[in-house]
mmCIF file as Biopython writes it, N, C-alpha, C and O atoms, coordinates in Angstrom:
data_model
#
loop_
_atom_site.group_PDB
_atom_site.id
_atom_site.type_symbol
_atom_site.label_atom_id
_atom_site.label_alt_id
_atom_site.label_comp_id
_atom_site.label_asym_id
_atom_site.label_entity_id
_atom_site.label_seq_id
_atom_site.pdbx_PDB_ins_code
_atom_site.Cartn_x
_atom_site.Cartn_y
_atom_site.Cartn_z
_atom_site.occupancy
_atom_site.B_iso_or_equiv
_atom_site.auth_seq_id
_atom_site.auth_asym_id
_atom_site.pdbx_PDB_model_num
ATOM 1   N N  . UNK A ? 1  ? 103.902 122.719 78.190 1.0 0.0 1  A 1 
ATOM 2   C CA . UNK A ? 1  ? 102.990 123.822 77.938 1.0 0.0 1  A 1 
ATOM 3   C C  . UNK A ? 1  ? 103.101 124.201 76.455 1.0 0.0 1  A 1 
ATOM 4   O O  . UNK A ? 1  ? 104.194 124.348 75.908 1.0 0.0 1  A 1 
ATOM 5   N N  . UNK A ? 2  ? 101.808 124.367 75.763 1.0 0.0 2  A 1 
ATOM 6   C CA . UNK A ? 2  ? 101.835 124.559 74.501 1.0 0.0 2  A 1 
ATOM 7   C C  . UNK A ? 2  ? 102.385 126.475 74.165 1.0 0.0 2  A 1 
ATOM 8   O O  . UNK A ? 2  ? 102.444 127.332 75.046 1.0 0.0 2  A 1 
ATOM 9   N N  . UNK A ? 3  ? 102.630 126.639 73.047 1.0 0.0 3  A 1 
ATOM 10  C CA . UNK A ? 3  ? 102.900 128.088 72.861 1.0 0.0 3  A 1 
ATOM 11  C C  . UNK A ? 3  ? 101.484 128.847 73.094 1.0 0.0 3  A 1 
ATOM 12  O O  . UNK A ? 3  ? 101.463 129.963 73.614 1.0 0.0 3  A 1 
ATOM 13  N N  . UNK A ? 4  ? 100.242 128.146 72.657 1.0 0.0 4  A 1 
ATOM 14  C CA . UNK A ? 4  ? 99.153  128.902 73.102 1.0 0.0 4  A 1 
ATOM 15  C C  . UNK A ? 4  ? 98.898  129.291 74.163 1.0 0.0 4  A 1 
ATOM 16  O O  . UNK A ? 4  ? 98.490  130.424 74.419 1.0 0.0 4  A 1 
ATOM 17  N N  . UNK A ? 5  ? 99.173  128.082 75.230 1.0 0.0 5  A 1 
ATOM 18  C CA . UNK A ? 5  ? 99.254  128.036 76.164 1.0 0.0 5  A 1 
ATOM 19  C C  . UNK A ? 5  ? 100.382 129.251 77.064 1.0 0.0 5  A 1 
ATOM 20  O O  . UNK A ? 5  ? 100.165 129.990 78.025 1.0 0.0 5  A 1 
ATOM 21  N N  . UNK A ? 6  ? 101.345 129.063 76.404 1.0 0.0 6  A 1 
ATOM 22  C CA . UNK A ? 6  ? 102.510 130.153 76.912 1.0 0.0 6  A 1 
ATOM 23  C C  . UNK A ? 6  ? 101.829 131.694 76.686 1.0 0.0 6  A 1 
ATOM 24  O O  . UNK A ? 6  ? 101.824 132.493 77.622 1.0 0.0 6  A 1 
ATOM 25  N N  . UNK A ? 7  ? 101.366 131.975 75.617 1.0 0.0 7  A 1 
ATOM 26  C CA . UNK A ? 7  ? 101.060 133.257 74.836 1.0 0.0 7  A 1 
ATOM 27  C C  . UNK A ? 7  ? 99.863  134.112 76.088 1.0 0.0 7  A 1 
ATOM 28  O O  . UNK A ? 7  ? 100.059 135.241 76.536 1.0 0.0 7  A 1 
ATOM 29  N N  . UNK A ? 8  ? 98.956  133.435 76.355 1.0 0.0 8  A 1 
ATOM 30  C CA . UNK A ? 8  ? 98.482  133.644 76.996 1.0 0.0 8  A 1 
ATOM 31  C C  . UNK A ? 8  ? 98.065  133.363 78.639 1.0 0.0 8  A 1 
ATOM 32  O O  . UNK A ? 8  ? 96.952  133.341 79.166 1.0 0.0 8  A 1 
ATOM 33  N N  . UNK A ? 9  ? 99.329  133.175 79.181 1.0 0.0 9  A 1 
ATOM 34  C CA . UNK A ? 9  ? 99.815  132.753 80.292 1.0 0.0 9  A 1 
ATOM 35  C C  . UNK A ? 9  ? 98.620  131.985 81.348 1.0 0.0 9  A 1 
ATOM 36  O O  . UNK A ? 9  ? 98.037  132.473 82.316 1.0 0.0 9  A 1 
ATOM 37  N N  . UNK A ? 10 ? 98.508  130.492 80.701 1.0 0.0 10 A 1 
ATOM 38  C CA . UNK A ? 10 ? 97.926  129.593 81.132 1.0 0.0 10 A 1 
ATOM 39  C C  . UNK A ? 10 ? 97.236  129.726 82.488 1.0 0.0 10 A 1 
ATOM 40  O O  . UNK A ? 10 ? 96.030  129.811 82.718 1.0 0.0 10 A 1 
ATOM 41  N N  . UNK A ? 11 ? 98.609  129.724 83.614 1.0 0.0 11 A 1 
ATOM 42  C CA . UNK A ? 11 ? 99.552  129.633 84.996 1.0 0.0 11 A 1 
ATOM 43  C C  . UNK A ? 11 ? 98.350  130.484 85.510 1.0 0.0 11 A 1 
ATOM 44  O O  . UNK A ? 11 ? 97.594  130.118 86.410 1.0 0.0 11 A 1 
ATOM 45  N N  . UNK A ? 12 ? 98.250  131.832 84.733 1.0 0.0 12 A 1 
ATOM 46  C CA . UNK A ? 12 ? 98.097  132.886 85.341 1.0 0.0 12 A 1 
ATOM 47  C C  . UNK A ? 12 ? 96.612  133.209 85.579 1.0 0.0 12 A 1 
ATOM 48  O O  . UNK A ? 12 ? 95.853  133.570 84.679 1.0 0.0 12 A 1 
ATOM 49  N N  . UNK A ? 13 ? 96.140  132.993 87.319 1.0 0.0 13 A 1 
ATOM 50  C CA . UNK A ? 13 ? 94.875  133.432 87.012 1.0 0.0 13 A 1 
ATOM 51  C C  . UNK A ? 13 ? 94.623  133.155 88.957 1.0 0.0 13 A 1 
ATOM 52  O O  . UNK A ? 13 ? 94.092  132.260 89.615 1.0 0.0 13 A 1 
ATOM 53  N N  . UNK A ? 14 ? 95.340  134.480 89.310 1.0 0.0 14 A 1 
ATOM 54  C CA . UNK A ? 14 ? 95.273  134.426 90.896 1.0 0.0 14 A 1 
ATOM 55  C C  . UNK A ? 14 ? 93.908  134.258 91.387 1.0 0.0 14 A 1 
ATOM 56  O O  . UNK A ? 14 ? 93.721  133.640 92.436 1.0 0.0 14 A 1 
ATOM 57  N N  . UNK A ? 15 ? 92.890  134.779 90.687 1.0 0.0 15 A 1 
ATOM 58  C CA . UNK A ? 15 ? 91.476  134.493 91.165 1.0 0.0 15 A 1 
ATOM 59  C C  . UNK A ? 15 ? 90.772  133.438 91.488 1.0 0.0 15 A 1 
ATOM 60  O O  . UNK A ? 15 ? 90.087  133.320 92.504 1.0 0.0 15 A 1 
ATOM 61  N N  . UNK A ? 16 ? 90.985  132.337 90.297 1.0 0.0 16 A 1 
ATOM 62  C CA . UNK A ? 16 ? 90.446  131.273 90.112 1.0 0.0 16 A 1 
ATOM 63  C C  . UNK A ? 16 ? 89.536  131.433 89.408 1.0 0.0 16 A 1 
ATOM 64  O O  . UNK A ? 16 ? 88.583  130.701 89.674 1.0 0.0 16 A 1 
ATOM 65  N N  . UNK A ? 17 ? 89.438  131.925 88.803 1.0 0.0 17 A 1 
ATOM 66  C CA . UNK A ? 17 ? 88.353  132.382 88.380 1.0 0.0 17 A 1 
ATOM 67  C C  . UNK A ? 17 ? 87.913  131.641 86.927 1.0 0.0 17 A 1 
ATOM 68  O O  . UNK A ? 17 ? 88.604  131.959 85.959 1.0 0.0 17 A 1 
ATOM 69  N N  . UNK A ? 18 ? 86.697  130.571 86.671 1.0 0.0 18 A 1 
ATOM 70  C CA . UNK A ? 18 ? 86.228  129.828 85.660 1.0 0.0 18 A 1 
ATOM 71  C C  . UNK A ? 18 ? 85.878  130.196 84.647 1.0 0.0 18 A 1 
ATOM 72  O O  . UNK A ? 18 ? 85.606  129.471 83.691 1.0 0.0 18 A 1 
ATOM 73  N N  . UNK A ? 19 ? 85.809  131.748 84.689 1.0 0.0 19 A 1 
ATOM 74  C CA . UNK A ? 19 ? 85.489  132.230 83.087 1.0 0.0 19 A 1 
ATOM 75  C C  . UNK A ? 19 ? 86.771  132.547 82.486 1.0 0.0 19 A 1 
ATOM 76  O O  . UNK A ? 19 ? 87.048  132.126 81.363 1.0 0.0 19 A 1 
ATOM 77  N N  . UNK A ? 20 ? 87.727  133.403 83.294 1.0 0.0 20 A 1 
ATOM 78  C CA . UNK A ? 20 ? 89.092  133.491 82.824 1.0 0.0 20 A 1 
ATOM 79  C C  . UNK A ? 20 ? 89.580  132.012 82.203 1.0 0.0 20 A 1 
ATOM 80  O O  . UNK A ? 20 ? 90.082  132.013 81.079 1.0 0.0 20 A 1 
ATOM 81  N N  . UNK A ? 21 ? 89.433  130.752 82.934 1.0 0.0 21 A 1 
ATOM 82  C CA . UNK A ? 21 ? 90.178  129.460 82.263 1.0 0.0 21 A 1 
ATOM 83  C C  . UNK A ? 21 ? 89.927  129.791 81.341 1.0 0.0 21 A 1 
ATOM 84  O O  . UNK A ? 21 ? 90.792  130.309 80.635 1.0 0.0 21 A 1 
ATOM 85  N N  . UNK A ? 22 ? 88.197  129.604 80.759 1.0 0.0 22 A 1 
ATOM 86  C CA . UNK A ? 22 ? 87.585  128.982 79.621 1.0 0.0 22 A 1 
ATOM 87  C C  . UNK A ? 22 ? 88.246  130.360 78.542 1.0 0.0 22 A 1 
ATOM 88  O O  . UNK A ? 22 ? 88.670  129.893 77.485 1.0 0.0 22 A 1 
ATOM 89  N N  . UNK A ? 23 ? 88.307  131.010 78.582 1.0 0.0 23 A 1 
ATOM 90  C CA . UNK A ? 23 ? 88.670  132.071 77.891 1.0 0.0 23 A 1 
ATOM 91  C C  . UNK A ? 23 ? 90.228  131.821 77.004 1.0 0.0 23 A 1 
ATOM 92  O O  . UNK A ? 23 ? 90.581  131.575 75.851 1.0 0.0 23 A 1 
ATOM 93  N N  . UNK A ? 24 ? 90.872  132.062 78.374 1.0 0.0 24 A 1 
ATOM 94  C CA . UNK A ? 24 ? 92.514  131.329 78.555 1.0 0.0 24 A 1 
ATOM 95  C C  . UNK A ? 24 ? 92.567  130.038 77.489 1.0 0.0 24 A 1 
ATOM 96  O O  . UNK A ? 24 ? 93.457  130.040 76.639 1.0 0.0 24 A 1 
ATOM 97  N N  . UNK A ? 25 ? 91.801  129.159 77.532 1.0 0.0 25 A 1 
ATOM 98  C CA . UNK A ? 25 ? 91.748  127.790 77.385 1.0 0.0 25 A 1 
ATOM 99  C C  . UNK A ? 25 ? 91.054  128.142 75.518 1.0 0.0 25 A 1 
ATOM 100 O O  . UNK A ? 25 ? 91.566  127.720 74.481 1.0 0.0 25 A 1 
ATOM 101 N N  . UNK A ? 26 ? 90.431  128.574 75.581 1.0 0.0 26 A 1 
ATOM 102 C CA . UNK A ? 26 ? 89.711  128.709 73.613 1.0 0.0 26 A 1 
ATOM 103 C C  . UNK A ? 26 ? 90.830  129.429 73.402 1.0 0.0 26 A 1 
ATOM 104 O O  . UNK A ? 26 ? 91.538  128.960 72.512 1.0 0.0 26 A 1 
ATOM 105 N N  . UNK A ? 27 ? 91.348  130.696 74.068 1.0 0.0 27 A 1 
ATOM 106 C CA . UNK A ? 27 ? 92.507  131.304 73.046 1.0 0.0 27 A 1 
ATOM 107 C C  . UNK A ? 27 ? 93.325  130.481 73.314 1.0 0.0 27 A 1 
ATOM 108 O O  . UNK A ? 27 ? 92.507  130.046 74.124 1.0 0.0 27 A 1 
ATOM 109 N N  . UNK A ? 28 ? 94.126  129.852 73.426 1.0 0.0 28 A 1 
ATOM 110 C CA . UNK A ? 28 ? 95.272  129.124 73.692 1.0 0.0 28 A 1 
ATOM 111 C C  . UNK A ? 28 ? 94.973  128.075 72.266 1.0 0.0 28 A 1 
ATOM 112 O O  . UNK A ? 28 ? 95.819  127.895 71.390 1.0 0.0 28 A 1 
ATOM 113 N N  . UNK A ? 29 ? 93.810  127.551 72.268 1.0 0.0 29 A 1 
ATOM 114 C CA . UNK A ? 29 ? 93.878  126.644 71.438 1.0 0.0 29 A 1 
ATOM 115 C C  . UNK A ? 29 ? 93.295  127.230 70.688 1.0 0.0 29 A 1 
ATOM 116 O O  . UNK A ? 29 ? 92.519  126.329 70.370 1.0 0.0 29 A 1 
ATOM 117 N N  . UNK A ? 30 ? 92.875  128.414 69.838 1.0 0.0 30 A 1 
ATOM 118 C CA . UNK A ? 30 ? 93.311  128.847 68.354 1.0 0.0 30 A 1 
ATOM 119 C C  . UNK A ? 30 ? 94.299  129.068 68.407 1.0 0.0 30 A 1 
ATOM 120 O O  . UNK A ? 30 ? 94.838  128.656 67.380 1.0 0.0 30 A 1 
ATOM 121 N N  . UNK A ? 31 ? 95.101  129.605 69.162 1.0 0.0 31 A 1 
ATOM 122 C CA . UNK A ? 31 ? 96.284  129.738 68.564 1.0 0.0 31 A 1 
ATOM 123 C C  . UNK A ? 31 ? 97.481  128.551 68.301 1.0 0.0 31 A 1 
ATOM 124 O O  . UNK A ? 31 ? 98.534  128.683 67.677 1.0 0.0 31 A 1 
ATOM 125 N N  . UNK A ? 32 ? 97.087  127.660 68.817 1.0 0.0 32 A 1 
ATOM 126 C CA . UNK A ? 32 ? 97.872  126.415 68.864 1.0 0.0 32 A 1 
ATOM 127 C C  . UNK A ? 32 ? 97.595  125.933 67.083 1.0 0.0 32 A 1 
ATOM 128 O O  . UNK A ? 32 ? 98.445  125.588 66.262 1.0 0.0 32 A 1 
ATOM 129 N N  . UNK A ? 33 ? 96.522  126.033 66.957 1.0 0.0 33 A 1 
ATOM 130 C CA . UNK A ? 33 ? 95.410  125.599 65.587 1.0 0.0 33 A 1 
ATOM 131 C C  . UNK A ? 33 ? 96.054  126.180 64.610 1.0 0.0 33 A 1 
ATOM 132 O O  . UNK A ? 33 ? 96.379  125.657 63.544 1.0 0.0 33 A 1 
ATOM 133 N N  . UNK A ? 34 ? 96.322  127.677 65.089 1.0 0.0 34 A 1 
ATOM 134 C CA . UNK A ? 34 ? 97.049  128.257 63.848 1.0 0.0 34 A 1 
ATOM 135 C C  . UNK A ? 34 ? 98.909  128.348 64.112 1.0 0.0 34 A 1 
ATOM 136 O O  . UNK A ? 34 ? 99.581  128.662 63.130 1.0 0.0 34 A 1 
ATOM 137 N N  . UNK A ? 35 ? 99.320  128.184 64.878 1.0 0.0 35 A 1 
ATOM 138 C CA . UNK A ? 35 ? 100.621 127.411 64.843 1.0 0.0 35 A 1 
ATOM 139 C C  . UNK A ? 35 ? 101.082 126.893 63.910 1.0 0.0 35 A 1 
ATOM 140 O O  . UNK A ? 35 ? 101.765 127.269 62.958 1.0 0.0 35 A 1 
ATOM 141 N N  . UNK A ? 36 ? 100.429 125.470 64.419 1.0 0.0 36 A 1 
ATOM 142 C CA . UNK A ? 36 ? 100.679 124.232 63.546 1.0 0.0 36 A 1 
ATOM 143 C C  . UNK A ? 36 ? 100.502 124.542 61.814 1.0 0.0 36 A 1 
ATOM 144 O O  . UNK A ? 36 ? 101.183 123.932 60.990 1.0 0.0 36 A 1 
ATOM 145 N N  . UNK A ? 37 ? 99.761  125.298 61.538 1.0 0.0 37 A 1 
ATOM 146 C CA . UNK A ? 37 ? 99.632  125.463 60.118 1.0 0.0 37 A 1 
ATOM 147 C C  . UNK A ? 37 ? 100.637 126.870 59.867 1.0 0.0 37 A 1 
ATOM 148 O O  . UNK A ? 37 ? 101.033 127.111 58.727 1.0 0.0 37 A 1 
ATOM 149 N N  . UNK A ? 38 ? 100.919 127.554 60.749 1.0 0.0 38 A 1 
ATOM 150 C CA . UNK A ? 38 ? 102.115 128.202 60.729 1.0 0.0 38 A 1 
ATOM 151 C C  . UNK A ? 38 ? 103.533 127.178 59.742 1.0 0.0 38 A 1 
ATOM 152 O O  . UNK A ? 38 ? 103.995 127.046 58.609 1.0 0.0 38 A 1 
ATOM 153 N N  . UNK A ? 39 ? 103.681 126.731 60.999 1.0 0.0 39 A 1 
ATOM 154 C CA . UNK A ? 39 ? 105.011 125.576 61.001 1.0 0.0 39 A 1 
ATOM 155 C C  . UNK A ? 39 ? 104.975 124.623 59.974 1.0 0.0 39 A 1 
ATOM 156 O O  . UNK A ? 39 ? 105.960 123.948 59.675 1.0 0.0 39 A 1 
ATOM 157 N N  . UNK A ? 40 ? 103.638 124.517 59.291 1.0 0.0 40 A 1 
ATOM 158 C CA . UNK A ? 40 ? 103.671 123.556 58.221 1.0 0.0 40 A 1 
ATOM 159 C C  . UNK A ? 40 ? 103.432 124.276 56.712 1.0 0.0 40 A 1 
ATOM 160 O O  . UNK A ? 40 ? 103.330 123.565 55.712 1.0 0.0 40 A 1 
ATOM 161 N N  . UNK A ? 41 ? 103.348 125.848 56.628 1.0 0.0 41 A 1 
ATOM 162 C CA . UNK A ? 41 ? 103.625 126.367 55.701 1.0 0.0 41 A 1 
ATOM 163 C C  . UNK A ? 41 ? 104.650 127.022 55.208 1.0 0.0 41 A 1 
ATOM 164 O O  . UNK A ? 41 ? 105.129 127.963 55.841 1.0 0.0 41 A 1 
ATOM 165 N N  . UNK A ? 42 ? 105.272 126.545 53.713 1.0 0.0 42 A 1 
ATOM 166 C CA . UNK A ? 42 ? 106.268 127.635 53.621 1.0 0.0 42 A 1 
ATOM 167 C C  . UNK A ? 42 ? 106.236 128.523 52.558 1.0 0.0 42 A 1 
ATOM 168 O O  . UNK A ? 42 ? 107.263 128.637 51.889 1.0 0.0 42 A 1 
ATOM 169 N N  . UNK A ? 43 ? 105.075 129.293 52.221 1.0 0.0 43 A 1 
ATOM 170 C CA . UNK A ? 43 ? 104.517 130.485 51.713 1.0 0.0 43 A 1 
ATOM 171 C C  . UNK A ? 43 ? 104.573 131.469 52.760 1.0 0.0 43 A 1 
ATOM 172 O O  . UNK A ? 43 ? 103.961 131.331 53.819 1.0 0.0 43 A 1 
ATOM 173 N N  . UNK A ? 44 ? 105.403 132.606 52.442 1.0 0.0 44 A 1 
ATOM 174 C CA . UNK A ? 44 ? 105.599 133.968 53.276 1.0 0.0 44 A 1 
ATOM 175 C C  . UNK A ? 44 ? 104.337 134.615 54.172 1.0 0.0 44 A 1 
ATOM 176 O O  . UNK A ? 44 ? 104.144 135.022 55.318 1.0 0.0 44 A 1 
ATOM 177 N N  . UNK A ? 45 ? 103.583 134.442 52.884 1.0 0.0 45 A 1 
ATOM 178 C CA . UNK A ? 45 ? 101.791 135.454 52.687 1.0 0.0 45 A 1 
ATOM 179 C C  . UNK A ? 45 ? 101.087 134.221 53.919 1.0 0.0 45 A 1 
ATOM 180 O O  . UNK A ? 45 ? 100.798 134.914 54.895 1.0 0.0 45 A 1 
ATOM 181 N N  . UNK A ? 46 ? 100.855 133.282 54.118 1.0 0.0 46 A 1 
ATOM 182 C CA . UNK A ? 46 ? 100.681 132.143 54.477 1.0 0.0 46 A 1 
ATOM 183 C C  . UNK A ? 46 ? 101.008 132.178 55.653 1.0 0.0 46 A 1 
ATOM 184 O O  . UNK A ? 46 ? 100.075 131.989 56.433 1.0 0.0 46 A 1 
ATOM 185 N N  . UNK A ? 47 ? 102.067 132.362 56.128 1.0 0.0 47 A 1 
ATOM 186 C CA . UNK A ? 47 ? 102.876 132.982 57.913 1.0 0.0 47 A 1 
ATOM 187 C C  . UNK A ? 47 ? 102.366 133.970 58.078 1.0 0.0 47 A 1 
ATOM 188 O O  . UNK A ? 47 ? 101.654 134.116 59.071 1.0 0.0 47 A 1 
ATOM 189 N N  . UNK A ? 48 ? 102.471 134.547 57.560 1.0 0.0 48 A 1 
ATOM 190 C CA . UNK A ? 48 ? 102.313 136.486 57.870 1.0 0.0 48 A 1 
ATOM 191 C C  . UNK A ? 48 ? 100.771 136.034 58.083 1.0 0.0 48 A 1 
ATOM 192 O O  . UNK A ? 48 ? 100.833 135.927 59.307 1.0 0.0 48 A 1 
ATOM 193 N N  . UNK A ? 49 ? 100.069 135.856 57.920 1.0 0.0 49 A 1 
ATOM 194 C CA . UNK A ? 49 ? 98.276  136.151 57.859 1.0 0.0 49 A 1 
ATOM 195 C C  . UNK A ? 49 ? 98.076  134.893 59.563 1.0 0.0 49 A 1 
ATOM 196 O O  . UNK A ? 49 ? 97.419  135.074 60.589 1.0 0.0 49 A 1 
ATOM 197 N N  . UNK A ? 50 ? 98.761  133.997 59.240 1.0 0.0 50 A 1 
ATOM 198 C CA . UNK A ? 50 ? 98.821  133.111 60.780 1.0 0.0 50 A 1 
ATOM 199 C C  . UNK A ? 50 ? 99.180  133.500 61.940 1.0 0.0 50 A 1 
ATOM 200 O O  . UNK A ? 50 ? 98.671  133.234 63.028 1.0 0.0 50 A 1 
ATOM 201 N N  . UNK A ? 51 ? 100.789 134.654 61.495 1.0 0.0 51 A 1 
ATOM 202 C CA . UNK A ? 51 ? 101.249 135.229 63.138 1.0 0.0 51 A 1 
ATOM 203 C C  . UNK A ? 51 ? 99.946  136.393 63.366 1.0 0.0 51 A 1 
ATOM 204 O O  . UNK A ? 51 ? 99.349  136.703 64.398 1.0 0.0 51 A 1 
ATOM 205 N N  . UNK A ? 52 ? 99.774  136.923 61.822 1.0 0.0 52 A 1 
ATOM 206 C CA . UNK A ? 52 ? 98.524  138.152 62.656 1.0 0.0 52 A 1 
ATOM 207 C C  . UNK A ? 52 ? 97.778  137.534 63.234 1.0 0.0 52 A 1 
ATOM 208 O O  . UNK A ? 52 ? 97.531  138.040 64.328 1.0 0.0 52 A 1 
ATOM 209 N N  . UNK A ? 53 ? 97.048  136.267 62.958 1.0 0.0 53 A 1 
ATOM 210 C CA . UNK A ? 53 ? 95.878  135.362 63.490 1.0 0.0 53 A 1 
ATOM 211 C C  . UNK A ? 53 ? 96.321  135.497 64.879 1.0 0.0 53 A 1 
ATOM 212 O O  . UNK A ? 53 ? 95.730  136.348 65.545 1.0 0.0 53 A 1 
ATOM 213 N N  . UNK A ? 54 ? 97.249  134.819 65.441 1.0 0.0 54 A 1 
ATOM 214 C CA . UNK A ? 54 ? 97.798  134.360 66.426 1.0 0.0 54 A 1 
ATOM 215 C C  . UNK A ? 54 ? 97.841  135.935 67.472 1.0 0.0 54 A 1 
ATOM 216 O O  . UNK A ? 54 ? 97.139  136.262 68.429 1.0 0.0 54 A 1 
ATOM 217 N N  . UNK A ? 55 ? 98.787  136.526 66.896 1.0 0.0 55 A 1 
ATOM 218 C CA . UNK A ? 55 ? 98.784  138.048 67.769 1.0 0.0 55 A 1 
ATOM 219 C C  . UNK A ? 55 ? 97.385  138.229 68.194 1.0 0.0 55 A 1 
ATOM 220 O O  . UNK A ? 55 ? 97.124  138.259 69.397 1.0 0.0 55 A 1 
ATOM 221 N N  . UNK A ? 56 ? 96.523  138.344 67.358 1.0 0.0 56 A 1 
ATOM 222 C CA . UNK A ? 56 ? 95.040  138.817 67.452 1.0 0.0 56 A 1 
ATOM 223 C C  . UNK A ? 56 ? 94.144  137.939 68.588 1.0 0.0 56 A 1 
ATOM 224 O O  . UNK A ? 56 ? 93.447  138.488 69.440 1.0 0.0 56 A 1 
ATOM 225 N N  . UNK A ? 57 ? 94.282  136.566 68.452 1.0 0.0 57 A 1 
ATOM 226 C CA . UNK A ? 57 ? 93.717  136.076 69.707 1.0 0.0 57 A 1 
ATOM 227 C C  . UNK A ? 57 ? 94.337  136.101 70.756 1.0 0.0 57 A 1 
ATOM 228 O O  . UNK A ? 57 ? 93.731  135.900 71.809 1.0 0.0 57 A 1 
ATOM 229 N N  . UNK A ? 58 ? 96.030  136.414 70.741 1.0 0.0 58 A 1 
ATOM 230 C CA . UNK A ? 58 ? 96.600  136.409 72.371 1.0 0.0 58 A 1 
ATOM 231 C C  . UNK A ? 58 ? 95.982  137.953 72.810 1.0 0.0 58 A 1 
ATOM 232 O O  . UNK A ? 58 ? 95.975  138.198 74.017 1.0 0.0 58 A 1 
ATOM 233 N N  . UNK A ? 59 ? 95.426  139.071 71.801 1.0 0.0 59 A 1 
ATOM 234 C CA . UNK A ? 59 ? 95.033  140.233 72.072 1.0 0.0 59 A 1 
ATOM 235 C C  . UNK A ? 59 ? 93.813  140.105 72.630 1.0 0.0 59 A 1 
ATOM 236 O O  . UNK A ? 59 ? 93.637  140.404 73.811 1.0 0.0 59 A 1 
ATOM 237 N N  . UNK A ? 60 ? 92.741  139.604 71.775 1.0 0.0 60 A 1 
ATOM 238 C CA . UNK A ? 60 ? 91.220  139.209 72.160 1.0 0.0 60 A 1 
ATOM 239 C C  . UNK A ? 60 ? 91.095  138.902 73.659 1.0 0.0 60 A 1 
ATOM 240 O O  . UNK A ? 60 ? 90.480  139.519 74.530 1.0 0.0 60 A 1 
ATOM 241 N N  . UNK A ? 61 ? 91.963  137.600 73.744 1.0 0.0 61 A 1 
ATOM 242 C CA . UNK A ? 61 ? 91.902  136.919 75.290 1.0 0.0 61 A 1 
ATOM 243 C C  . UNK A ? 61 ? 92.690  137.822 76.323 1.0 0.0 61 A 1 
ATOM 244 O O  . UNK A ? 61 ? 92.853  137.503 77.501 1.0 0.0 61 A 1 
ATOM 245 N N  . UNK A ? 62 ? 93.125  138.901 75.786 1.0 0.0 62 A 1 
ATOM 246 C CA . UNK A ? 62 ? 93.145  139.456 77.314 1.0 0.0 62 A 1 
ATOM 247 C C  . UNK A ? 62 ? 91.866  140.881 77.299 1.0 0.0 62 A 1 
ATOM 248 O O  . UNK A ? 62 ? 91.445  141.573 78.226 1.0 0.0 62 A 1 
ATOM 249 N N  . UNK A ? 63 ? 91.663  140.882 76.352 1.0 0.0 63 A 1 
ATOM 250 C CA . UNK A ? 63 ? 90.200  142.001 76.587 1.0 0.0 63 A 1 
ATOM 251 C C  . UNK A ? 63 ? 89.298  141.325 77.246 1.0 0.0 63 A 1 
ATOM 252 O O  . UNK A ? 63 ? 88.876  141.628 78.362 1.0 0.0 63 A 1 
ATOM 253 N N  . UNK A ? 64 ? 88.682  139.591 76.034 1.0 0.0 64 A 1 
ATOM 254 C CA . UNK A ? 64 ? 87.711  139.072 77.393 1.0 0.0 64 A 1 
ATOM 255 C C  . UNK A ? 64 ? 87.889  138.855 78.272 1.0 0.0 64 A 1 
ATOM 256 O O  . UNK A ? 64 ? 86.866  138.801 78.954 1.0 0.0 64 A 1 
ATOM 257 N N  . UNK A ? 65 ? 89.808  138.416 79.364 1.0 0.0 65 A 1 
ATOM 258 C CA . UNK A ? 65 ? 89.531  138.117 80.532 1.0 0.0 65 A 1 
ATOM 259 C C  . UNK A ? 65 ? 88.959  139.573 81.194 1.0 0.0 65 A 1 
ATOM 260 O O  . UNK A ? 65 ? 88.105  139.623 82.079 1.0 0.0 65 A 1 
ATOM 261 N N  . UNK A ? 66 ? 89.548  140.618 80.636 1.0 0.0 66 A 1 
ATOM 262 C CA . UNK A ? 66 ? 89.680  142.263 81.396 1.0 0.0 66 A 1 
ATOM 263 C C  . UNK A ? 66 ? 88.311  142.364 81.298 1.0 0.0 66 A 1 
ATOM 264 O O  . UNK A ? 66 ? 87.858  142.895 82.311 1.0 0.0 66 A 1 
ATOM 265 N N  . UNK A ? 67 ? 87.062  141.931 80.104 1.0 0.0 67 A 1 
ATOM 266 C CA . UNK A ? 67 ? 85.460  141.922 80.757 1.0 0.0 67 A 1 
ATOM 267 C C  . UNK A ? 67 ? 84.744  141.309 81.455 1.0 0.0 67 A 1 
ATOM 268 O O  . UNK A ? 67 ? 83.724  141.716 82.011 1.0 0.0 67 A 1 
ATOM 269 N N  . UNK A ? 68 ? 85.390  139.869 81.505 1.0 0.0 68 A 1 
ATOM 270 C CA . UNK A ? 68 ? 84.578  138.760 82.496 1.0 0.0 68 A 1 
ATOM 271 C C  . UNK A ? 68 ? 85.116  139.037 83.673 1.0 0.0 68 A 1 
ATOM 272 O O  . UNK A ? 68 ? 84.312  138.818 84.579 1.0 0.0 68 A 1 
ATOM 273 N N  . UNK A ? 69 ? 86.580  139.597 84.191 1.0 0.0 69 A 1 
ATOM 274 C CA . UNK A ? 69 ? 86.596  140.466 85.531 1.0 0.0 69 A 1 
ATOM 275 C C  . UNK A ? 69 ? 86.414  141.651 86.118 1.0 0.0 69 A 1 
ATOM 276 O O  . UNK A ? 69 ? 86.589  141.920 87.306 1.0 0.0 69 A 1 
ATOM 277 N N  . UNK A ? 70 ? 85.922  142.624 84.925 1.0 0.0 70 A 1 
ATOM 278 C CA . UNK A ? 70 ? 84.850  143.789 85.536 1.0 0.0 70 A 1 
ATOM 279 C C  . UNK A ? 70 ? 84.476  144.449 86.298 1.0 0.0 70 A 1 
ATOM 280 O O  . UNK A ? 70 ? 83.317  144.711 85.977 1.0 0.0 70 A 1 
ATOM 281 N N  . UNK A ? 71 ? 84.804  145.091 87.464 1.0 0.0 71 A 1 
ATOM 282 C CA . UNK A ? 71 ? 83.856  145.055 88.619 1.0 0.0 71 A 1 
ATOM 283 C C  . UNK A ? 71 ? 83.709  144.043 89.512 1.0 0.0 71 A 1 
ATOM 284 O O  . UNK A ? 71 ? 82.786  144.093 90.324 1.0 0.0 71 A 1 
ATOM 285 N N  . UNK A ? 72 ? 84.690  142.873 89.487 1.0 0.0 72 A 1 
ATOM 286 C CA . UNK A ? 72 ? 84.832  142.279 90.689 1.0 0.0 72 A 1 
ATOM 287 C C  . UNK A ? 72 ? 85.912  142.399 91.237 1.0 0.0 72 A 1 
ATOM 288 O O  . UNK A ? 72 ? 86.106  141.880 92.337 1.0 0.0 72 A 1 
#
């Protein structure tokens, strides 16, 4: 399991629900995207602007799953 994958708990999705994957599944892989360029920079300013990246879509992807399940 990738860290994107971890961040936004892949596993997790008692519903089944196909919009949650796809959701799950794009954030997971920006953040994987910005990982890797994490891990391959070693400018401070350069990390710091990647983990915010990263925080920010494990944040995003749980607002869109919390709208695409809504009222059901």
């Amino acid at each position: 399991m990738t860290i994107g994958e971890q961040r936004v708990r892949m596993n997790f999705n008692p519903s089944a629900d196909t919009a949650v994957e796809d959701i799950k599944r794009r954030a997971a892989d920006c953040i994987d995207w910005c990982h890797s360029r994490f891990e391959a920079s070693t400018d401070a300013e350069v990390r710091r602007l990647y983990a915010l990246a990263m925080t920010d879509f494990e944040a995003a992807a749980m607002w869109a799953v919390k709208a695409a399940t809504a009222g059901k």
